[in-house]
C-alpha positions as CSV (number, residue, x, y, z in Angstrom):
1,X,-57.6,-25.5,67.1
2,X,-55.8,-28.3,68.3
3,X,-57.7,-31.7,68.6
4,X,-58.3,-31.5,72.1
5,X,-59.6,-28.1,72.5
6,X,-63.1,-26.9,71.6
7,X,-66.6,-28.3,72.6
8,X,-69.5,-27.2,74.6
9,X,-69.0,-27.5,78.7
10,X,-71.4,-30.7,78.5
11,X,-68.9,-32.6,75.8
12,X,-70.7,-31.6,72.9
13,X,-68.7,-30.3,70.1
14,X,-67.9,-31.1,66.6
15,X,-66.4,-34.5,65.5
16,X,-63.9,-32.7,63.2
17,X,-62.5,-31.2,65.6
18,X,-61.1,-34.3,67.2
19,X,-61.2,-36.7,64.3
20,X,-58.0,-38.6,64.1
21,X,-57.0,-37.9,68.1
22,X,-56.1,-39.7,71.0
23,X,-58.4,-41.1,73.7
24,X,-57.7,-42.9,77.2
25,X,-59.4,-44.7,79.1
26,X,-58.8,-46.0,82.5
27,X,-59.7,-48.6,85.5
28,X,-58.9,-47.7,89.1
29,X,-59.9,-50.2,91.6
30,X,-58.8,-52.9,94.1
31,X,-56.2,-54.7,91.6
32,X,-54.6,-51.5,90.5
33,X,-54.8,-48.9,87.5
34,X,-55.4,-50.1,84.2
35,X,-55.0,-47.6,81.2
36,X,-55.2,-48.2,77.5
37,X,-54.6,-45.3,74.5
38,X,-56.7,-45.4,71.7
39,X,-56.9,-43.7,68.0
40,X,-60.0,-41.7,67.6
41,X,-61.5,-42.6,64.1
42,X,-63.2,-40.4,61.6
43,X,-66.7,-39.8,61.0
44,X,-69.5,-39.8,63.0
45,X,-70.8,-42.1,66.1
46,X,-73.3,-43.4,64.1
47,X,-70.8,-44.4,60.8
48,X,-68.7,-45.9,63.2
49,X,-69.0,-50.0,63.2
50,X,-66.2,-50.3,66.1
51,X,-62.9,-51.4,66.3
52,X,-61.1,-54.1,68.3
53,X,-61.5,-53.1,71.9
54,X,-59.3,-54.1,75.4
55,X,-61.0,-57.8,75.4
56,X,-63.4,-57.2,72.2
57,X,-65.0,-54.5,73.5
58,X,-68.8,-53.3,72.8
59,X,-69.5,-52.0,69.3
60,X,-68.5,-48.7,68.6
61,X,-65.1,-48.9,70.6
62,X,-62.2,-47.2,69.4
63,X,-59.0,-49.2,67.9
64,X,-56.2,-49.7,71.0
65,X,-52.7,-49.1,70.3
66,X,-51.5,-49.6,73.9
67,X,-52.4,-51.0,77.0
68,X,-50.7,-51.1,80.6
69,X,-51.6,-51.7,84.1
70,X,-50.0,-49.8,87.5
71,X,-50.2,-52.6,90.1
72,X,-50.2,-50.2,92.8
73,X,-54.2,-49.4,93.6
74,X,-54.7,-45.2,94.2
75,X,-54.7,-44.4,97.7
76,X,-57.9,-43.5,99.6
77,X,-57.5,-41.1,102.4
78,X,-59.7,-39.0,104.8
79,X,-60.8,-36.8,101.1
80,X,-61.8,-39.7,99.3
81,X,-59.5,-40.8,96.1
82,X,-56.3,-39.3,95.8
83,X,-56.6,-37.5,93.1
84,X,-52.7,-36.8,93.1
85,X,-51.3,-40.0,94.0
86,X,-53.9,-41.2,90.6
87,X,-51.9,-38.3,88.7
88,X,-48.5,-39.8,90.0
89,X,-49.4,-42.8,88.2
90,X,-51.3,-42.1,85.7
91,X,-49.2,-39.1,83.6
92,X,-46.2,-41.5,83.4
93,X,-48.4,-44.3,82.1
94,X,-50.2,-42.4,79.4
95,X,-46.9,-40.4,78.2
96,X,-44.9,-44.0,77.7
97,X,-48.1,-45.4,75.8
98,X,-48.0,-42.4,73.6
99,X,-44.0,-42.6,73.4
100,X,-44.5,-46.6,72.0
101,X,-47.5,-45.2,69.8
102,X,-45.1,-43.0,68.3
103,X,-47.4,-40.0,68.9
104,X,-46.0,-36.2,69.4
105,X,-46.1,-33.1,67.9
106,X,-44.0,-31.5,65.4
107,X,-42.0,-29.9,68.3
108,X,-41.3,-32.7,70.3
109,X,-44.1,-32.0,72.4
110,X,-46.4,-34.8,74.2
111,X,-49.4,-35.5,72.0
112,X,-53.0,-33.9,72.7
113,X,-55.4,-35.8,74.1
114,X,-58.8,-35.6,72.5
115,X,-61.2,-37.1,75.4
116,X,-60.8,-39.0,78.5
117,X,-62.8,-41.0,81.0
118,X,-61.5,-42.4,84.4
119,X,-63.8,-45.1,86.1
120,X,-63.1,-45.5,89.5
121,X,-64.2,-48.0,92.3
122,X,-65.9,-45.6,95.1
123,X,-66.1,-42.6,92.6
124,X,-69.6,-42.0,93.8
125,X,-69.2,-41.6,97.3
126,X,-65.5,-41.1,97.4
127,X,-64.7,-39.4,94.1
128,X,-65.0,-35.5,95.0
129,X,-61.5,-34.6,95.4
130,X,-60.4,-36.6,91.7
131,X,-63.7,-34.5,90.2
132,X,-61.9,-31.2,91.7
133,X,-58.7,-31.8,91.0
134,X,-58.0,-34.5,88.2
135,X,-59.3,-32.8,85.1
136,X,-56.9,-29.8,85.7
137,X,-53.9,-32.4,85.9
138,X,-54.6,-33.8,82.8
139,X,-55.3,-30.7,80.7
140,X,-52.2,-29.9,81.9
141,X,-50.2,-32.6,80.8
142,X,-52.1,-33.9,78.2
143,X,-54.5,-30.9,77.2
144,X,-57.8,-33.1,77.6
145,X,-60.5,-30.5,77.6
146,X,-62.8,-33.3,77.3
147,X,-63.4,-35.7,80.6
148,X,-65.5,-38.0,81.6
149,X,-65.3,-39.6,85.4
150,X,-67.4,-42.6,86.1
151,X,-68.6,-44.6,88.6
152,X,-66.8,-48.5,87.7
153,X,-70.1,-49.9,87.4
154,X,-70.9,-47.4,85.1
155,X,-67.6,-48.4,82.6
156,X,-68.8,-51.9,83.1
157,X,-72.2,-51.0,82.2
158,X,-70.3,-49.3,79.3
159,X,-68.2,-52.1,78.5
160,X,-71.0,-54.8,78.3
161,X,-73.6,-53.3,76.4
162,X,-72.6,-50.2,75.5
163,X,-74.9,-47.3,74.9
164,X,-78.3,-49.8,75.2
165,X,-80.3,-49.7,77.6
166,X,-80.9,-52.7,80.2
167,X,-78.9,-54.0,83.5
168,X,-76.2,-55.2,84.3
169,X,-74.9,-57.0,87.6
170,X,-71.0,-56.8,88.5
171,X,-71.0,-60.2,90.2
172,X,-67.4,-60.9,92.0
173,X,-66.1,-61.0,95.3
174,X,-69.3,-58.1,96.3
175,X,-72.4,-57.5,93.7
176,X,-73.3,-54.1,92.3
177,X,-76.3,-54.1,89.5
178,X,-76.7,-50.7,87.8
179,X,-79.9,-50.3,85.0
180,X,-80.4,-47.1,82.7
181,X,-83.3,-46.3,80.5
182,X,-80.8,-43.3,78.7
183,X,-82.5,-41.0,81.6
184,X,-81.5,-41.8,84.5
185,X,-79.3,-44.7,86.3
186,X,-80.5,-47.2,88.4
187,X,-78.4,-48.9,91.4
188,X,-78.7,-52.0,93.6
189,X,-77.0,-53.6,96.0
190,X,-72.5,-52.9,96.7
191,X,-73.4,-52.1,99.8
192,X,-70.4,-54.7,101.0
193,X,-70.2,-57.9,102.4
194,X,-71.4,-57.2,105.8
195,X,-74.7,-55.3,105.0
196,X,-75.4,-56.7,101.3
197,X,-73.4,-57.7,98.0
198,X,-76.3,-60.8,98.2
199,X,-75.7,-63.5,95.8
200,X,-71.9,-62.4,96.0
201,X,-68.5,-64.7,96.0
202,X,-68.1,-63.6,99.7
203,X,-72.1,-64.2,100.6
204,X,-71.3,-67.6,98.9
205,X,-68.5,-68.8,100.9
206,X,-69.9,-67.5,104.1
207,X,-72.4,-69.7,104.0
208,X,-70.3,-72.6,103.2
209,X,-68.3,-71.9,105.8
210,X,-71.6,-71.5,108.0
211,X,-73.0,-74.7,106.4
212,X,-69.4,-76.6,107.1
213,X,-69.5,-75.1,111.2
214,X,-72.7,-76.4,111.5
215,X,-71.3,-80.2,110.6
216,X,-68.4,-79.4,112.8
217,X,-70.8,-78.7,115.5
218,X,-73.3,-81.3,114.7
219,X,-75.9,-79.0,114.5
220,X,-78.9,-79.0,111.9
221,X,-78.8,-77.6,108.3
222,X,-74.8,-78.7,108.4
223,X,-72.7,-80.4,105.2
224,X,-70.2,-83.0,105.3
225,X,-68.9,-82.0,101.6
226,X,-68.8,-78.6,102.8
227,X,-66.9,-79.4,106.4
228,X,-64.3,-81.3,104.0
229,X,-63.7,-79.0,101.8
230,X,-62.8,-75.9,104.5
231,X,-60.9,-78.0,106.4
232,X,-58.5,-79.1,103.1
233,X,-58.7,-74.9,102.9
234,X,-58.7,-73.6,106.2
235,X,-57.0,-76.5,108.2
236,X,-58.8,-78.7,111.1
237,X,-60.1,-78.0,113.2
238,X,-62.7,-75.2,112.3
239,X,-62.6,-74.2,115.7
240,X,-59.6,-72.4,114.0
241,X,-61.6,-70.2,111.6
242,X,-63.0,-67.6,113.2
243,X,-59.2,-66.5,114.5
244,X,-58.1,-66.7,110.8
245,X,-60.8,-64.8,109.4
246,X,-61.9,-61.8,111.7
247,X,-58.7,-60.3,112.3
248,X,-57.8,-59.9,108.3
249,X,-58.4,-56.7,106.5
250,X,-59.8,-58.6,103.6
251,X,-62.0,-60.7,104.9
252,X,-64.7,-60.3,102.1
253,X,-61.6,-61.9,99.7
254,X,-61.0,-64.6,102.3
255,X,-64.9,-65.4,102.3
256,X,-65.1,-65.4,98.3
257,X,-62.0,-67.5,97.8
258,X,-64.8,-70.6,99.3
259,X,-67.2,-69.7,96.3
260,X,-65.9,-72.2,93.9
261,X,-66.1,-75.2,96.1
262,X,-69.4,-74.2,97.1
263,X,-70.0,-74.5,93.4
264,X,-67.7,-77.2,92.8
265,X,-69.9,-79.3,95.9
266,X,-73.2,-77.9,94.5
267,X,-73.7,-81.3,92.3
268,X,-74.1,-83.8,94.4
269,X,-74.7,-82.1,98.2
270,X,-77.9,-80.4,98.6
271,X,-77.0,-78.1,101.0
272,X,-74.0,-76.3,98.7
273,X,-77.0,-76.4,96.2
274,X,-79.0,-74.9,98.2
275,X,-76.8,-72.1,98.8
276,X,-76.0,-72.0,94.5
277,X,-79.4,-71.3,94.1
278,X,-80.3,-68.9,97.1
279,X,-77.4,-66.7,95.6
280,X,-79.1,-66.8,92.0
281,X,-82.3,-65.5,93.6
282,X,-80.4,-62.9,95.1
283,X,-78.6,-61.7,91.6
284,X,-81.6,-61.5,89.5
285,X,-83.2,-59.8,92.1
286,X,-81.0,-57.2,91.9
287,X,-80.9,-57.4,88.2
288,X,-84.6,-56.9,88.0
289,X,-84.7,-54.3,90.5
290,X,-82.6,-52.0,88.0
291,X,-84.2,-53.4,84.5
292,X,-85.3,-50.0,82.9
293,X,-89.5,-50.7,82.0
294,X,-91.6,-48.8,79.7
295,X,-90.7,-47.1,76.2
296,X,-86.9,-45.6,76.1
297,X,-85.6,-43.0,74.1
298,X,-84.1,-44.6,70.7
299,X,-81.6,-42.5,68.0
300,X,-82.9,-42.8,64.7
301,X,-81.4,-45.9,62.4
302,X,-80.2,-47.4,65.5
303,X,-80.5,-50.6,67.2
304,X,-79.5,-53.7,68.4
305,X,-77.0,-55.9,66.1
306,X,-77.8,-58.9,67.9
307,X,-81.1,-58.9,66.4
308,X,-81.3,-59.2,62.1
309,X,-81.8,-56.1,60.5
310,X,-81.8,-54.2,63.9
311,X,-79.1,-52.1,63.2
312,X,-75.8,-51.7,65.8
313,X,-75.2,-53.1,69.1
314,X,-73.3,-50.3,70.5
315,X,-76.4,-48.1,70.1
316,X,-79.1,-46.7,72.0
317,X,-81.8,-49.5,71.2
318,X,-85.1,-49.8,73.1
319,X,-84.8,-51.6,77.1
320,X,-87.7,-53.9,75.6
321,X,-87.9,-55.2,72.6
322,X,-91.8,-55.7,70.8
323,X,-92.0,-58.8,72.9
324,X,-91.4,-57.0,76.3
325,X,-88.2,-58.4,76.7
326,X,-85.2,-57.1,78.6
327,X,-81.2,-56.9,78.0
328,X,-79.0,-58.0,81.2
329,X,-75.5,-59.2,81.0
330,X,-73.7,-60.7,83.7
331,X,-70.1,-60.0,84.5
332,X,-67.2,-60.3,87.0
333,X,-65.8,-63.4,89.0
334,X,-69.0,-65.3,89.4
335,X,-69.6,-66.0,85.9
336,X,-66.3,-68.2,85.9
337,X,-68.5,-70.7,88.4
338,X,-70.3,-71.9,85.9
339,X,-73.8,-74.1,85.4
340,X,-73.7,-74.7,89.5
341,X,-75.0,-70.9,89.6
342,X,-75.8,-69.8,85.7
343,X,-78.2,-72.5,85.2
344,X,-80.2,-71.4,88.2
345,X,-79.1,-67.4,87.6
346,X,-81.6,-68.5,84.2
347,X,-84.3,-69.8,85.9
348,X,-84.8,-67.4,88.3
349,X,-84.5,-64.3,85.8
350,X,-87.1,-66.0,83.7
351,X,-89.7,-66.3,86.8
352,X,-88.6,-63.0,88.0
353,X,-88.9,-61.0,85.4
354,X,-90.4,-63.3,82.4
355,X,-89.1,-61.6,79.1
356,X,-86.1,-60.8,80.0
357,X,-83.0,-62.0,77.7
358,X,-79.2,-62.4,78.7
359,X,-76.7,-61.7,76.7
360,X,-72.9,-61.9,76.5
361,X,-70.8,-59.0,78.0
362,X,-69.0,-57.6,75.1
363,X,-66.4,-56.0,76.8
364,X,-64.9,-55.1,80.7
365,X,-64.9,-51.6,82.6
366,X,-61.5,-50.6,80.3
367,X,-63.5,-51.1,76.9
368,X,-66.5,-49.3,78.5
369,X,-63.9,-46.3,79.5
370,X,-62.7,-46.4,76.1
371,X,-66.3,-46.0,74.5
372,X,-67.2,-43.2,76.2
373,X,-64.3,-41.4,75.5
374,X,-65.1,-42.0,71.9
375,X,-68.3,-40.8,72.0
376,X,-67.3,-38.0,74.3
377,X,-64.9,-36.9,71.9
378,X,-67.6,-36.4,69.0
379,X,-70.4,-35.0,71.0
380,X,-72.3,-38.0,70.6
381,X,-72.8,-39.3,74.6
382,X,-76.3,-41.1,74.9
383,X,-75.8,-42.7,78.7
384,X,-76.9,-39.9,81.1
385,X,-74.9,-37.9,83.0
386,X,-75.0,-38.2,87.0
387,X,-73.2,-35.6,89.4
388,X,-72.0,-38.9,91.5
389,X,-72.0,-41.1,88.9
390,X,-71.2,-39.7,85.8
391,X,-69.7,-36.6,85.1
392,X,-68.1,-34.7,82.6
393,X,-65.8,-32.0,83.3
């Protein structure tokens, strides 16, 4: 039985039948497609410590020999994700990582592939046509019997806190926050810029830019710091705006690339401070909305490394610890603003939703990609599976 073959439908299967194989992981969104090959280890999930991930990576992630990224981001069409313009990309990608990882078979032949999972941006409403069509492309190629295709907020969940349960907000130009108690997942906001993605780079510099047209008009609630600043951006007069903005395709970039002097003002003008921390109420919001509560499913001798004596941080610990608290990383563009919208992000977690801890991302969507291949690959998958969300094929 070769290393990629075997296994119950679900993913389940013995870990010697894939020890010592290849996984991939990849990233499909805006910016492109990102893949990365990685050695399966030996042993089981639970003897696993982790290796060095994409950028660290959660415990439990599998050692990467190989990275690369296709700048070209997979089409979207009237079927959702191209599931064939994806495989265009993706089979040359994976072949030359395995080429410069020196993997093959005795007869020349590409290496098998143990387990795989692609996280895509728009999987869940968009990703029917890759979930028909990919996994037969890549058993093909590769003979992955083992897939997993994700939701990216899923393989950033992944990524930053692995296989624990808590929240997680994807704060960048929109805001997605997705929570799991190991049952079931929890979603909030992504619903764009124009009918959510509160608390978001583009709801940031919208109101900026609203807050800099209402000095330009002379009306109330308007900021002179503000007005400065978009006019050193945008040009003067403002008047101009509107006809830069509203004919662009990406206007929710446009809006987001205003965040950071928003931040940058938020010290000494009230009003960009004002707007700083109206955003932070709108993140933890969504972070609490999705914060699993109650008692959560917990595998025996596991828990969380980030506590003494609590076992491994890539496992499936408790939501709340003894004290009630609960986990919640923050990741994506917004977190680079720093203190202007972290220190009030704190506060208004702690009054929302007193208990609850933040901690560091360990990893991106890649390294989460990567972990659940691993753990796909030895039967041991503890986040839950989701016909939109997450699926294995």
């Amino acid at each position: 039985m070769s290393p990629a073959a075997g296994g119950a439908a679900d993913g389940t299967g013995s870990a010697a039948d894939v020890a010592g194989g290849w996984l991939l992981g990849v990233d499909s969104g805006g910016s492109g497609l990102r893949v990365a090959l990685a050695r399966q280890g030996t042993g089981s999930a639970a003897e696993r410590t982790g290796g060095a991930g994409v950028s660290g990576g959660p415990s439990g992630a599998p050692e990467v020999v190989g990275a690369l990224t296709c700048q070209e981001p997979v089409r979207t069409g009237a079927a959702g994700i191209d599931a064939a313009h994806m495989a265009e990309q993706l089979v040359p990608a994976v072949r030359s990582l395995l080429a410069d990882a020196g993997a093959g078979t005795d007869d020349g032949g590409a290496a098998h592939i143990a387990a795989a999972c692609v996280g895509a941006a728009g999987m869940a409403t968009l990703g029917a046509e890759l979930r028909a069509e990919l996994p037969g492309m890549l058993a093909e190629a590769f003979g992955v019997r083992r897939l997993a295709l994700a939701a990216d907020a899923v393989t950033a969940y992944a990524g930053a806190l692995g296989e624990r349960p808590g929240a997680v907000v994807a704060a960048g130009t929109g805001v997605i926050a997705m929570g799991t108690d190991l049952r079931s997942w929890r979603r909030a906001d992504g619903w764009g810029h124009l009918l959510g993605d509160c608390g978001s780079g583009a709801w940031i510099g919208r109101a900026g830019l609203e807050a800099a047209l209402r000095a330009f008009d002379g009306r109330t609630g308007g900021s002179a710091a503000l007005r400065a600043r978009a006019e050193a951006m945008f040009g003067a007069p403002l008047s101009t705006l509107p006809g830069q903005l509203y004919p662009r395709t990406d206007r929710a970039a446009v809006l987001a690339s205003f965040a950071p002097e928003v931040a940058r003002s938020a010290e000494e003008d009230p009003v960009a401070a004002g707007i700083m921390r109206e955003a932070a109420r709108e993140i933890a919001a969504s972070a609490v909305a999705v914060c699993p509560r109650g008692a959560v499913p917990v595998r025996p001798g596991e828990g969380d490394a980030s506590r003494p004596g609590e076992g491994s941080a890539g496992s499936a610990a408790g939501a709340e610890g003894a004290d009630g608290e609960a986990r919640v990383a923050f990741t994506g563009g917004m977190v680079k603003l720093g203190e202007a919208l972290l220190g009030p992000l704190r506060a208004e977690l702690a009054e929302q939703r007193p208990g609850a801890r933040v901690v560091e991302a360990a990893g991106g969507p890649l390294d989460g990609a990567l972990l659940i291949a691993a753990r796909l690959a030895v039967g041991g998958l503890a986040l839950p599976l989701d016909p939109a969300l997450l699926s294995v094929a």
